[in-house]
C-alpha positions as a Markdown table, in Angstrom:
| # | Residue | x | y | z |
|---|---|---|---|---|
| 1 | Unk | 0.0 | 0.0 | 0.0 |
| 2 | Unk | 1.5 | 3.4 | -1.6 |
| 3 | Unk | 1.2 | 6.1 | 1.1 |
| 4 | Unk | 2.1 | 9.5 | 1.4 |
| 5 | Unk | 2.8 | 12.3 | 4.5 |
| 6 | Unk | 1.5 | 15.2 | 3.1 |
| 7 | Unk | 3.3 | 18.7 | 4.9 |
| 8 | Unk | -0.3 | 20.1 | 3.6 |
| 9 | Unk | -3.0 | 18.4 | 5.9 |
| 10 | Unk | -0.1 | 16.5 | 8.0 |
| 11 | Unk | -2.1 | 13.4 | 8.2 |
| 12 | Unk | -0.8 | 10.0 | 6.2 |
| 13 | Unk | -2.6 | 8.7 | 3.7 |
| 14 | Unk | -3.1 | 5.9 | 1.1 |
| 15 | Unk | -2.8 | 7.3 | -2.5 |
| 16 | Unk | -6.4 | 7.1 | -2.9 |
| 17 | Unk | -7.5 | 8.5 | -0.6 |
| 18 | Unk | -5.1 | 11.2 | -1.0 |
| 19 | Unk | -6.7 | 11.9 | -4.4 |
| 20 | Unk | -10.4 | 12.5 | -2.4 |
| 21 | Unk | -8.8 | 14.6 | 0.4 |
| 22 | Unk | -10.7 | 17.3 | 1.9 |
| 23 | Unk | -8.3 | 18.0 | 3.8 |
| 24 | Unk | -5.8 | 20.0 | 2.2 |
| 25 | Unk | -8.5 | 21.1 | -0.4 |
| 26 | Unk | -6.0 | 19.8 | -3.2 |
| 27 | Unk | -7.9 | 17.2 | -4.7 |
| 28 | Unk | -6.4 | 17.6 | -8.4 |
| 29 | Unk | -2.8 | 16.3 | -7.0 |
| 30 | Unk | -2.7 | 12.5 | -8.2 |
| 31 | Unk | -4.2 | 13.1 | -11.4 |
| 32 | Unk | -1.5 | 11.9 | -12.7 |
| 33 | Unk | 1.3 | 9.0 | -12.5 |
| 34 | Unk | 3.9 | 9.6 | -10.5 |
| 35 | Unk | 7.1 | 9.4 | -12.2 |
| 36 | Unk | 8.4 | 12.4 | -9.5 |
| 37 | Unk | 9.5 | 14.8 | -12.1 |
| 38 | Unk | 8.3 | 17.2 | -9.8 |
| 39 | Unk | 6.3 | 16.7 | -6.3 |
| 40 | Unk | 2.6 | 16.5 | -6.5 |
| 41 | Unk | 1.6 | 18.6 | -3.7 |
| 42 | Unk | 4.1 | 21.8 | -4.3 |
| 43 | Unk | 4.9 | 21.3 | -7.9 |
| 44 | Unk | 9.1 | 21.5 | -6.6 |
| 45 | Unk | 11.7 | 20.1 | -9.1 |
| 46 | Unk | 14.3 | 18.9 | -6.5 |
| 47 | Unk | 13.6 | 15.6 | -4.7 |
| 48 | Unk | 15.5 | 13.0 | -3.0 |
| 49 | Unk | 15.8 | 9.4 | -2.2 |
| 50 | Unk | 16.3 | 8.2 | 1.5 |
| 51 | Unk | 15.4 | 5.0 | 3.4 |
| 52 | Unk | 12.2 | 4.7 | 5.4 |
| 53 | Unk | 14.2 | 4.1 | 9.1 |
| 54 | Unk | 13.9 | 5.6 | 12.0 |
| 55 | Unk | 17.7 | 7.0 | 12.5 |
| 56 | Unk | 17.6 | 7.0 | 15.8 |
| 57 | Unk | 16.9 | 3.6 | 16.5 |
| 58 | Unk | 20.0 | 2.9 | 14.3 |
| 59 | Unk | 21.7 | 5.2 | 16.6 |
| 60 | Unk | 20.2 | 3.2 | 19.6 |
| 61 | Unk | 21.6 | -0.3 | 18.4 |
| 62 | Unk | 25.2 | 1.1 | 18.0 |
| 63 | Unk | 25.0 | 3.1 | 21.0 |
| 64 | Unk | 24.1 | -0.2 | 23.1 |
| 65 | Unk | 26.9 | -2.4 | 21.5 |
| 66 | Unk | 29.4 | 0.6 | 22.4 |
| 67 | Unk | 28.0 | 0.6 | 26.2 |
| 68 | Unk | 28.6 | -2.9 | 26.5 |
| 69 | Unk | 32.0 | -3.0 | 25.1 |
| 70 | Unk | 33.8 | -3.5 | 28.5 |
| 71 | Unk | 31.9 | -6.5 | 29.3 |
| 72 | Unk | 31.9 | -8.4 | 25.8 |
| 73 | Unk | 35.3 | -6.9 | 24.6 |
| 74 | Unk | 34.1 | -5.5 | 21.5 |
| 75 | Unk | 32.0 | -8.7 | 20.3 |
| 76 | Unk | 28.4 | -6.7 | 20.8 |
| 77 | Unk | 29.5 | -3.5 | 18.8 |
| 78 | Unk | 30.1 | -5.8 | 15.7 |
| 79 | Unk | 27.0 | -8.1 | 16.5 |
| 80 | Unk | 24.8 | -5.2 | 16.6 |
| 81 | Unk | 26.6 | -3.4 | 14.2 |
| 82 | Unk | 25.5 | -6.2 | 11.8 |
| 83 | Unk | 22.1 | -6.2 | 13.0 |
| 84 | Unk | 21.7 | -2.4 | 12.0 |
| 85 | Unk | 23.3 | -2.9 | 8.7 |
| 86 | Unk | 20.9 | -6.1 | 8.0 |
| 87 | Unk | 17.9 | -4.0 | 9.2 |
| 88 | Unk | 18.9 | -1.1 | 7.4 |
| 89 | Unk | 19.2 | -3.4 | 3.9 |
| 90 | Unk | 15.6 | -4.8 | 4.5 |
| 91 | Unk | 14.2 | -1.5 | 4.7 |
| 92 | Unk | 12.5 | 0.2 | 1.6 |
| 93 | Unk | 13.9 | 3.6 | 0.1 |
| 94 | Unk | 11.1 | 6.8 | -0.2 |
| 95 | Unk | 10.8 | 9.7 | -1.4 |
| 96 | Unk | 10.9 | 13.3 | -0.1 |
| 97 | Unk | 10.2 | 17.3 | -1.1 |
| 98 | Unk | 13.3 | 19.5 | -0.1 |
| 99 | Unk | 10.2 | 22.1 | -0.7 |
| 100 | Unk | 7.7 | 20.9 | 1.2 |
| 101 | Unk | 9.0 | 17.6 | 2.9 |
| 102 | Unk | 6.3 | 15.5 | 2.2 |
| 103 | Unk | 7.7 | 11.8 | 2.0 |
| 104 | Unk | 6.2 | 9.4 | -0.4 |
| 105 | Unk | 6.3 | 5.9 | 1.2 |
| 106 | Unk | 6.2 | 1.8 | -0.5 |
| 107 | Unk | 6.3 | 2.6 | -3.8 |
| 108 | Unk | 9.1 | 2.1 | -6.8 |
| 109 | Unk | 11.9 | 4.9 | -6.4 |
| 110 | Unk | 12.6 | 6.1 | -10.0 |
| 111 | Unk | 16.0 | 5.7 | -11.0 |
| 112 | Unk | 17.2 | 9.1 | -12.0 |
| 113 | Unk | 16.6 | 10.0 | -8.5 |
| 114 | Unk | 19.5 | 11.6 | -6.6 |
| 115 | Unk | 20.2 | 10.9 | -2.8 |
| 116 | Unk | 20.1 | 14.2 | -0.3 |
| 117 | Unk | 21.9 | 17.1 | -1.3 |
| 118 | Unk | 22.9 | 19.3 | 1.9 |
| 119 | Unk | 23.0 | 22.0 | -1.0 |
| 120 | Unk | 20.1 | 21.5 | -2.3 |
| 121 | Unk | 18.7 | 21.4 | 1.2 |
| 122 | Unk | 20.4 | 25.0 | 2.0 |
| 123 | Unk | 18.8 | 26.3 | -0.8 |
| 124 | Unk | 14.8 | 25.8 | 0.3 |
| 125 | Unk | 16.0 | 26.7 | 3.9 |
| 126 | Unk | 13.8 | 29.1 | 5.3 |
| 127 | Unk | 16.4 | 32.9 | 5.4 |
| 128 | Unk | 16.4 | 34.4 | 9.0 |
| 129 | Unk | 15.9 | 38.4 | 8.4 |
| 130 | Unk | 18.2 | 39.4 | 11.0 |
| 131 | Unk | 20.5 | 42.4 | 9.7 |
């Protein structure tokens, strides 16, 4: 089941019944395939593929194989280690607005598709206006 997070309503949906939402009063976004040429909710050119896990659990895992270091002399960082990376494999790529950050979730990743950009990223950065 294709979902998305849409930054518009922030609720997740399934694709159709994204294409009925009342929500975000956009119902006119999925009228099309999705071949992300450009994101369906803001219309932005510049989108990105990442996997769909939590980064802080990853962070959890090592950080538990690091605190038990002294007592398995370095065997449960590479255990675990190896249990982040095999999690990390199994899980699915989406796809994601630098514009708007919606993510779009269990569906094919096109291949063209670039991975995040901290450039790109600067560049839809809100500007402070402190002079």
């Amino acid at each position: 089941m294709s979902q998305l997070d849409c930054e518009v309503c922030k609720k997740t949906k399934s694709f159709t019944e994204a294409k009925k939402c009342n929500d975000c009063n956009k119902s006119n976004l999925f009228e099309f395939d999705l071949d992300f040429s450009e994101c369906p909710v803001c219309g932005c050119k510049h989108l990105y593929y990442k996997k769909d896990f939590n980064q802080a659990v990853g962070c959890i895992i090592i950080l538990i194989g690091a605190l038990l270091v002294p007592w398995t002399y370095g065997i449960s960082l590479i255990v675990l280690s190896i249990i982040d990376f095999l999690l990390y494999r199994r899980i699915k790529d989406s796809v994601e607005c630098y514009q708007c950050k919606s993510e779009y979730k269990n569906m094919a990743v096109p291949k063209g598709l670039n991975s995040f950009d901290h450039h790109t990223a600067e560049l839809y950065e809100p500007q402070d206006e402190q002079q």
